[in-house]
GUTOR-845388 format. One line per field, with one value per residue (C-alpha): residue in three letters; z, x, y. Coordinates in Angstrom, 3 decimals, padded with zeros to 6 digits. Last residue first. Example, Ala and Ser with C-alpha at 12.3 -4.5 7.8 and 13.67 -1.06 7.14 Angstrom:
<recs>
aa SER	ALA
pz 007.140	007.800
px 013.670	012.300
py -001.060	-004.500
</recs>
This chain:
<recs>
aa UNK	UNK	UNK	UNK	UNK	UNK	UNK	UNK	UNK	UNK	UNK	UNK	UNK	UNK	UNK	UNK	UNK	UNK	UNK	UNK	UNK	UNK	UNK	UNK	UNK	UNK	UNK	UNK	UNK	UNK	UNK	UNK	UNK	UNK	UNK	UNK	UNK	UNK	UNK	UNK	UNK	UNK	UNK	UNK	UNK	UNK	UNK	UNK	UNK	UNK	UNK	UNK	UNK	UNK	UNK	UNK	UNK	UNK	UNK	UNK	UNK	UNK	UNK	UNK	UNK	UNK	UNK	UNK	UNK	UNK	UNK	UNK	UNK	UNK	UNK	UNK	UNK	UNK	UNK	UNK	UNK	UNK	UNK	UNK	UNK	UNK	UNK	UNK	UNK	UNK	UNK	UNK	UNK	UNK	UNK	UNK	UNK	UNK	UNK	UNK	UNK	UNK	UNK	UNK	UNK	UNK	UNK	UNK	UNK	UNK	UNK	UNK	UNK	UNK	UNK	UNK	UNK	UNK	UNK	UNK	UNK	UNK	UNK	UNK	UNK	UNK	UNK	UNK	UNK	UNK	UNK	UNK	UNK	UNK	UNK	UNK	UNK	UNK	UNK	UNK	UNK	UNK	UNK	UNK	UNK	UNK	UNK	UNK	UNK	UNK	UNK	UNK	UNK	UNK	UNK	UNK	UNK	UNK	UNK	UNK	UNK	UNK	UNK	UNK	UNK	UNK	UNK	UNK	UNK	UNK	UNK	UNK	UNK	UNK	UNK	UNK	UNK	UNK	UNK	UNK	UNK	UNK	UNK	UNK	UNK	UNK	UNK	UNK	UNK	UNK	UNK	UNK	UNK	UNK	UNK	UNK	UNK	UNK	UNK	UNK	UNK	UNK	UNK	UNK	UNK	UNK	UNK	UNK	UNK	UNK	UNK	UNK
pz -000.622	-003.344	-004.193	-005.648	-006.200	-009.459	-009.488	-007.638	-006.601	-003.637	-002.358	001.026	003.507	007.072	008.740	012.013	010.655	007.595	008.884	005.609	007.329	004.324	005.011	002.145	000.907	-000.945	-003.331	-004.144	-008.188	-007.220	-006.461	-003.624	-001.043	001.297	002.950	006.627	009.513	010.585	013.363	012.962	010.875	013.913	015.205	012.750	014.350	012.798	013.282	010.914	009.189	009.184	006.592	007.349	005.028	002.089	-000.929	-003.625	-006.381	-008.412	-010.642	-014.180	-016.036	-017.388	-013.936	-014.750	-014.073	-010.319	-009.614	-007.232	-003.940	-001.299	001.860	003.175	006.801	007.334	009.552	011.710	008.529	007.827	005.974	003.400	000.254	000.608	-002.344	-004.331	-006.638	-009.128	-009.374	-012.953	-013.944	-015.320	-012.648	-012.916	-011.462	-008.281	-005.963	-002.359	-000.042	003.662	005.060	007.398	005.423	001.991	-000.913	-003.992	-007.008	-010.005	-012.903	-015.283	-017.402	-018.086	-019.884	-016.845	-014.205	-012.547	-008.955	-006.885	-003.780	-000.397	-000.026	001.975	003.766	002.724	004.775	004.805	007.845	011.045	012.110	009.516	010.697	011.786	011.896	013.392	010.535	010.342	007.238	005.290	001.543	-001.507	-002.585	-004.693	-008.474	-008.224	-012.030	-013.031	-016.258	-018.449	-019.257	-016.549	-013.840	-015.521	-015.610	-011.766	-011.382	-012.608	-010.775	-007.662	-008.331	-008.182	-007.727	-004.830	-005.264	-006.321	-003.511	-004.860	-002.946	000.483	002.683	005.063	007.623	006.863	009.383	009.113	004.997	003.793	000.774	-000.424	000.025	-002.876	-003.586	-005.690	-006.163	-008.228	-011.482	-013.921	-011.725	-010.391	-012.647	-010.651	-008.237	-005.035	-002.845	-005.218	-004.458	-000.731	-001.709	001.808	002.414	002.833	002.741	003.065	004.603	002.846	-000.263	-001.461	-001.813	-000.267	-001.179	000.661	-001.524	000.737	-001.099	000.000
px 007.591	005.517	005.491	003.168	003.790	005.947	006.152	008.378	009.539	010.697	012.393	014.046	012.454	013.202	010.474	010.490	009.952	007.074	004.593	004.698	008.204	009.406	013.122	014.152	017.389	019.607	022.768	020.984	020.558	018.666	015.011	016.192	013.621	015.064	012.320	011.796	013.970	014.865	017.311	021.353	023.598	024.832	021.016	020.248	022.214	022.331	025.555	027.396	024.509	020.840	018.719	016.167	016.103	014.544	016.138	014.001	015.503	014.870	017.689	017.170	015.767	013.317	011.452	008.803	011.436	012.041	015.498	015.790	017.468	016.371	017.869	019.588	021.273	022.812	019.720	019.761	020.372	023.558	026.050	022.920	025.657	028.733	030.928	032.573	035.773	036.475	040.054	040.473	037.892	034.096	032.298	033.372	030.383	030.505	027.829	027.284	023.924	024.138	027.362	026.205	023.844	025.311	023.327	024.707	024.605	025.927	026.960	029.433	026.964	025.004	021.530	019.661	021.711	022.723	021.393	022.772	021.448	022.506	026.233	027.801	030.740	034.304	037.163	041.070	042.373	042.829	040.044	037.532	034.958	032.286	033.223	036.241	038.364	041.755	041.821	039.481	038.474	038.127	034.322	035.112	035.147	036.583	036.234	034.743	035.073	032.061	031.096	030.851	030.660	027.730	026.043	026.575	025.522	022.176	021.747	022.310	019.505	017.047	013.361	011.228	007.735	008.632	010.799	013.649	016.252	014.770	012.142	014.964	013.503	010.894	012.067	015.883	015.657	017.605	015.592	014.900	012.033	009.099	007.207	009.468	011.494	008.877	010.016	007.392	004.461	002.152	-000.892	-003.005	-004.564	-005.242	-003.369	-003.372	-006.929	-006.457	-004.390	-002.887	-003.269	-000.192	-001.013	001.671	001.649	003.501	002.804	004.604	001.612	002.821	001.103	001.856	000.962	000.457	001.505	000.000
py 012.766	014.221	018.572	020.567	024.275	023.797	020.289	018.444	014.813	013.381	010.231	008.797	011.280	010.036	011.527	013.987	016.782	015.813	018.002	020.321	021.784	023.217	025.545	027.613	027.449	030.280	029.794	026.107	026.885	029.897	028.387	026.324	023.940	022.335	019.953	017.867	018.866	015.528	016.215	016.642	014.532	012.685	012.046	009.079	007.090	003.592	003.005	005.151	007.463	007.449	009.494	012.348	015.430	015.939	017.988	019.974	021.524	024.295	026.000	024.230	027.338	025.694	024.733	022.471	020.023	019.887	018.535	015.865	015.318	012.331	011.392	014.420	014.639	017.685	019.231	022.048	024.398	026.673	024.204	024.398	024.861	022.657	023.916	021.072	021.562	018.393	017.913	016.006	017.987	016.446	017.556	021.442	023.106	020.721	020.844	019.323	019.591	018.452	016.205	013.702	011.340	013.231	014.769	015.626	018.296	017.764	021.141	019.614	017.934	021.320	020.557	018.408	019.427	015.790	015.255	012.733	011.147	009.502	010.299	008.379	010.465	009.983	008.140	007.974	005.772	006.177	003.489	002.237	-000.229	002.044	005.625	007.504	009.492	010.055	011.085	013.189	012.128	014.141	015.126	013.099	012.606	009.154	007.732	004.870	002.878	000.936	-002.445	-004.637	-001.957	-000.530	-003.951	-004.597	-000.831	-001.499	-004.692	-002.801	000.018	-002.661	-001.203	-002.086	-003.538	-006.463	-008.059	-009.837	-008.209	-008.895	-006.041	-005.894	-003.097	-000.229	002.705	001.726	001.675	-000.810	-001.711	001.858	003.384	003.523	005.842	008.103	005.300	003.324	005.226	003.589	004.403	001.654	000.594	000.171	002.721	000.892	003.719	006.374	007.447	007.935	011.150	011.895	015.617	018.204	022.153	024.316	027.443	030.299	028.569	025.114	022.663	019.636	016.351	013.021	009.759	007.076	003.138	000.000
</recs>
């Protein structure tokens, strides 16, 4: 059973649960809107063959067949205490990705303990990433999408909630909901929509109408 939540994005957003998508068949193509991720703490181990989740693994085993990867960072730090690595060079998970939808070099990223990344020069040698919502409660983002109805490509949404080393979801700060940017993420704005408190794992926007 799937509960779409619907934010209107005015100065006090509306959210309702639209009853009609829960029996509505058939599903969307792009199930990770709705869907969370397989090892999501709130959900549990839902398997790898269940059929309602999508398999973002098997994609990757094919692109590692065929294709060559490239580190693009953000760089490592050393010395770093989290599970399983002692003193030695680390990078926090990131979460999401967000790739401009005209300008390859231009990615964003979200990170469990890190916030909001982006690179305008993805394809150097030496990427360069600016952290850009350093300044909210909250650096813990599980979902980060651009929203398309926006032509000029500088709207995106990012939710917040995702655990990090250990489980504990409190070391990237509390669930603070949405980030909302309109200027390519050089200002945030803050969306409650009763959602503090959630792990958000997937969003989508539309202009004023946003799904989480």
């Amino acid at each position: 059973m799937f509960v779409v939540i619907l934010i209107a994005v005015t100065p006090n957003p509306i959210i309702r649960a639209d009853s009609t998508k829960q029996n509505q068949d058939p599903l969307p193509k792009d199930l990770s809107i709705l869907a969370p991720p397989p090892d999501d703490p709130d959900i549990g181990d839902l398997g790898e063959d269940s059929p309602i989740l999508p398999q973002p693994h098997r994609e990757v085993d094919l692109a590692i067949e065929g294709g060559t990867w490239l580190a693009q960072g953000p760089g490592p730090a050393l010395d770093g205490d989290v599970e399983n690595i002692f003193n030695g060079p680390v990078a926090g998970a990131v979460h999401a990705i967000a790739a401009h939808p005209t300008s390859p070099n231009i990615l964003y990223v979200g990170a469990a303990n890190g916030g909001v990344w982006k690179t305008t020069n993805a394809f150097s040698s030496s990427p360069i990433w600016e952290p850009l919502t350093d300044q909210f409660d909250s650096l813990s983002i599980g979902a980060l999408e651009f929203d398309p109805t926006d032509t000029t490509h500088n709207t995106l949404v990012a939710g917040s909630g995702r655990y990090s080393s250990y489980g504990v979801p409190s070391y990237g700060g509390p669930r603070i909901g949405l980030l909302r940017t309109t200027d390519g993420g050089t200002t945030w704005t803050e969306i409650d929509g009763g959602l503090a408190g959630k792990n958000i794992s997937g969003v989508a926007a539309r202009g004023n109408v946003i799904v989480a």
